[in-house]
C-alpha positions as CSV (number, residue, x, y, z in Angstrom):
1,X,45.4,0.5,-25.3
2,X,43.0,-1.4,-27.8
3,X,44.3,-5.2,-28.9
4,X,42.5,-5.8,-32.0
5,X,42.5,-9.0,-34.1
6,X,42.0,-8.5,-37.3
7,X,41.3,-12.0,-39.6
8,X,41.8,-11.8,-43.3
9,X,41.6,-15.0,-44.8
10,X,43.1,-18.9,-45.4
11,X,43.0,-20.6,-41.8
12,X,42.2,-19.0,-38.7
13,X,42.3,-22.2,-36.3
14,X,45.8,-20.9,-35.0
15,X,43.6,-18.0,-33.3
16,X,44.2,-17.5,-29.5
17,X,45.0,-14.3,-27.5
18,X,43.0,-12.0,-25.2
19,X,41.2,-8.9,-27.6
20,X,39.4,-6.1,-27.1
21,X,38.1,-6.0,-30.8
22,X,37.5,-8.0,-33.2
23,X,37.3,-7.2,-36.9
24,X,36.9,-9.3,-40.2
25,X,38.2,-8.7,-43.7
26,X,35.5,-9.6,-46.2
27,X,34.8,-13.4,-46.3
28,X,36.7,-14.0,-43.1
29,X,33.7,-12.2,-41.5
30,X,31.8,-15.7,-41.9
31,X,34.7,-17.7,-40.6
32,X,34.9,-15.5,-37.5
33,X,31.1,-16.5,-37.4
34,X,30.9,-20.3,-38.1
35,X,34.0,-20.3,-35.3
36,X,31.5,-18.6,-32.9
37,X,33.3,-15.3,-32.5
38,X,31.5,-12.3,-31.8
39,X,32.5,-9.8,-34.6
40,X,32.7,-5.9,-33.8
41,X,33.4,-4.5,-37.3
42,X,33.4,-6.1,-40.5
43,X,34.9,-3.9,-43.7
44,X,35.4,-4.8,-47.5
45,X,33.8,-4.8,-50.8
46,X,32.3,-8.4,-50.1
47,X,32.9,-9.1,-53.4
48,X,33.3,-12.7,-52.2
49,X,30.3,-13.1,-50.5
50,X,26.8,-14.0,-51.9
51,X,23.9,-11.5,-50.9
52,X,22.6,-13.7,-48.7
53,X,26.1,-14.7,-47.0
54,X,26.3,-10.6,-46.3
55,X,23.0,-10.5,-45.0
56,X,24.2,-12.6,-42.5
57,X,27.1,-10.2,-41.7
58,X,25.2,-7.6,-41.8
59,X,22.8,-8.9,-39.0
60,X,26.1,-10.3,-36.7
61,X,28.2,-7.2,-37.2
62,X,28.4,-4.6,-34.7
63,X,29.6,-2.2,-37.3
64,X,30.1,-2.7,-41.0
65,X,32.3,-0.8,-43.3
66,X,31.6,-1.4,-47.2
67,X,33.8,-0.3,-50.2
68,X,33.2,-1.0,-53.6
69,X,35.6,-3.6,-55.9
70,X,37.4,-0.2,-57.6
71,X,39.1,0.6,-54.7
72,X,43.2,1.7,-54.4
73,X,43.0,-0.4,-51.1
74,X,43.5,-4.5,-50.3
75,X,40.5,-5.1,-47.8
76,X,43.2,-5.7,-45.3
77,X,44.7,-2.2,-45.7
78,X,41.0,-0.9,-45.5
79,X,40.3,-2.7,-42.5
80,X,43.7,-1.1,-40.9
81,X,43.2,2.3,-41.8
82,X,39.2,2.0,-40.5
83,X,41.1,0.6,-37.1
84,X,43.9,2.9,-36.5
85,X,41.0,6.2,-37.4
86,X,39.1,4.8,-34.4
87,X,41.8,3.6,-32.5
88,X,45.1,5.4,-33.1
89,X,46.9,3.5,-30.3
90,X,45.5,0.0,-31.3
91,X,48.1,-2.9,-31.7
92,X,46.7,-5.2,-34.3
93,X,47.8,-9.0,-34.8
94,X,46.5,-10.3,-37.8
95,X,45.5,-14.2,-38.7
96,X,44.9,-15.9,-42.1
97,X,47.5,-13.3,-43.7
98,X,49.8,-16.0,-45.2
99,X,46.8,-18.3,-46.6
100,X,45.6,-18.4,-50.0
101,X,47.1,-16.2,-52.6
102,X,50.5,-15.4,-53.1
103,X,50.0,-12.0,-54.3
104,X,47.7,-11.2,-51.0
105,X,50.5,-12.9,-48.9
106,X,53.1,-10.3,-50.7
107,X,51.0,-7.3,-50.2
108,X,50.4,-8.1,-46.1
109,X,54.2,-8.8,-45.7
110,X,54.7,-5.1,-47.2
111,X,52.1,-3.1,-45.7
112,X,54.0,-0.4,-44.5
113,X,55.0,0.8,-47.7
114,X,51.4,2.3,-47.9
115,X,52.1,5.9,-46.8
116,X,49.3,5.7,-44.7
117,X,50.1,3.0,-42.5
118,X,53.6,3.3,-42.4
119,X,52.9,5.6,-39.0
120,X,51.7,2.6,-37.4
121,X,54.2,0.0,-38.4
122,X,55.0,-0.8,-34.7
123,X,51.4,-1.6,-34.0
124,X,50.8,-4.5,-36.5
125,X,51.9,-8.5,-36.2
126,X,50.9,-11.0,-38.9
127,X,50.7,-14.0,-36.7
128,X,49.8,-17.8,-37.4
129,X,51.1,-21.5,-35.5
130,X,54.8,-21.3,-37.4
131,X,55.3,-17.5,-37.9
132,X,55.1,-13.8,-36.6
133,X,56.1,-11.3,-38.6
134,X,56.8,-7.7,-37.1
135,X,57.6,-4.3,-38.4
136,X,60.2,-2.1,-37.5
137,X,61.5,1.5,-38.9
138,X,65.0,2.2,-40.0
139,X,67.1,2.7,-37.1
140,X,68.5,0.0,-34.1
141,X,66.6,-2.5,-32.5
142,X,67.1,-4.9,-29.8
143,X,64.5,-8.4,-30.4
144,X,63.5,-10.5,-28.2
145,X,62.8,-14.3,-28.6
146,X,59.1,-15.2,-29.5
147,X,57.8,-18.1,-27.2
148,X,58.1,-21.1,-29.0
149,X,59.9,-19.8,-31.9
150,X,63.0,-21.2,-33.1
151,X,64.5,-18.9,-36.3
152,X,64.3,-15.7,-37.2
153,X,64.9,-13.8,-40.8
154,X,65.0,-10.3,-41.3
155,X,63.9,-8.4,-44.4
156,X,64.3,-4.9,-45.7
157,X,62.1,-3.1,-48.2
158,X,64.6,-1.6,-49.9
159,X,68.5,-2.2,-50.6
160,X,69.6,-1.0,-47.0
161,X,72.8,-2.9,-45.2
162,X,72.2,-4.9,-42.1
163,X,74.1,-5.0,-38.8
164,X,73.0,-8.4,-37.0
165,X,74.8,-8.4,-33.6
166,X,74.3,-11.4,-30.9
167,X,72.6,-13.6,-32.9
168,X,74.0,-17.2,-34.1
169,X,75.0,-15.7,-37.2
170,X,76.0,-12.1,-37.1
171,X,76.2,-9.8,-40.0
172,X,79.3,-7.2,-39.5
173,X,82.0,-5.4,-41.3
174,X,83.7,-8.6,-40.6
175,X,81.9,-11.2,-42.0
176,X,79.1,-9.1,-44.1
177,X,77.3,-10.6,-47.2
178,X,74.5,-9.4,-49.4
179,X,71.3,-10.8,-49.4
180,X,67.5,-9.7,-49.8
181,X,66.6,-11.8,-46.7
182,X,68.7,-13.7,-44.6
183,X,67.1,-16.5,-43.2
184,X,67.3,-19.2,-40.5
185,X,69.4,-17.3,-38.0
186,X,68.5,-18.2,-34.2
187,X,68.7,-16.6,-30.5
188,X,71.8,-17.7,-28.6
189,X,69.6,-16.6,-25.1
190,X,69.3,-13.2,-25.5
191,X,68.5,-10.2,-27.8
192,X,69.4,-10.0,-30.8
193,X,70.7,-6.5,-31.9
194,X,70.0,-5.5,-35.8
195,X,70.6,-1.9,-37.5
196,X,69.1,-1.0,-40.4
197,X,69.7,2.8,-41.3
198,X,67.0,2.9,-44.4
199,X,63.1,1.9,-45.3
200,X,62.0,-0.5,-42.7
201,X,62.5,-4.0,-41.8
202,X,60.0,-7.1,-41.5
203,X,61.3,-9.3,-38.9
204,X,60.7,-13.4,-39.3
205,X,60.2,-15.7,-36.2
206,X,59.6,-18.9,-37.1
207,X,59.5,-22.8,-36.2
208,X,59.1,-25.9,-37.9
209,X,55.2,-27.4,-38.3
210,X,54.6,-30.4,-36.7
C-alpha cells in the first residue's frame, strides 16, 4: 500500500509522517522545495506560479501533470484523481488544506461529493497540528482516539440523523437534537460508536493551539 502526502497550500510546517510519495498542488510544489522535500509529482494549472517559478518545478519534479485554468476540477481534486489512477490503494493525508481561502477550505472538507472520488473516501485525511479530518460512508462506524487530539465533531453532507453512542455526549432517541455539525464532543477511553444511514460523514478531531 502507497502513503502519499499530498500538500495543497497555506502552512505546511505541521508536516511529519513516513511517505512513499510525495505530490504538490500548484504553488505548494515550491514550498515542498524551499522545505527541501523531494517532490515525485507535481499537478495543476500553475496559474500561480511565474514561468520562471515553474521552470523550477519543472526541473525538480519527477513527474508533472499540467491542466489549464478552465478546468471542472480544484487542483486538489486533480491531484487526487492523478493519485488514486496510479495508485488505486493509496491512502492520502493531505497538509495546507485549511490555509488560505475559505472557499478552498469548503471544497477540501467536501471532497467526496465529487462522484469520482467518492470511491476513495476511506483513503483520504486532511491533516494539520490542531485537526484531522476523515471520511466515512453512510453506515456504522466504531472511531478511535487520534493521538493527541482532544474533541471530535462529526458532519454530514446531507440532512441524515446521527446515532453517537460512547462518547461524552451521546446522540440517541433519548436525548437527540438537530444540528448540521455537532461539535466539541470528546472520548471517554474508548471508541466512539456513530450511525449515519445517508451521504457520508466528515469526522473532526481536534485540540486547542498552543
Amino acid at each position: 500500500m502507497i502513503r502519499a502526502a499530498l500538500f495543497v497550500s497555506g502552512d505546511l510546517t505541521c508536516f511529519s509522517g513516513d511517505f512513499d510519495y510525495l505530490v504538490g498542488a500548484d504553488r505548494a510544489c515550491l514550498t515542498m522545495l524551499e522545505q527541501g522535500l523531494p517532490l515525485d509529482l507535481a499537478v495543476g494549472d500553475f496559474d500561480s506560479v511565474t514561468a520562471e517559478e515553474l521552470a523550477v518545478i519543472q526541473q525538480s519534479a519527477q513527474e508533472l501533470v499540467s491542466a489549464t485554468a478552465e478546468k471542472d476540477d480544484t487542483d486538489t481534486e486533480l491531484a487526487l484523481k492523478t493519485i488514486f489512477t496510479r495508485f488505486p490503494q493509496a491512502q492520502v493525508t493531505i497538509f495546507g488544506a485549511f490555509g488560505g481561502r475559505i472557499d478552498h477550505m469548503l471544497a477540501n472538507l467536501f471532497l467526496p461529493s465529487d462522484p469520482d472520488l467518492a470511491p476513495f473516501m476511506r483513503q483520504i485525511e486532511l491533516r494539520d497540528a490542531a485537526n484531522t479530518v476523515c471520511f466515512l460512508p453512510s453506515g456504522q462506524h466504531q472511531i478511535v482516539q487520534d493521538e493527541g487530539m482532544a474533541y471530535i465533531s462529526f458532519l454530514t453532507d446531507s440532512d441524515a440523523d446521527l446515532t453517537i453512542t460512547g462518547a461524552k455526549y451521546e446522540l440517541t432517541s433519548k436525548h437527540f437534537f438537530k444540528k448540521k455539525i455537532y461539535t466539541s464532543n470528546e472520548f471517554i477511553g474508548r471508541p466512539i460508536t456513530v450511525q449515519c444511514d445517508s451521504g457520508y460523514l466528515l469526522v473532526i478531531q481536534s485540540k486547542d493551539r498552543s
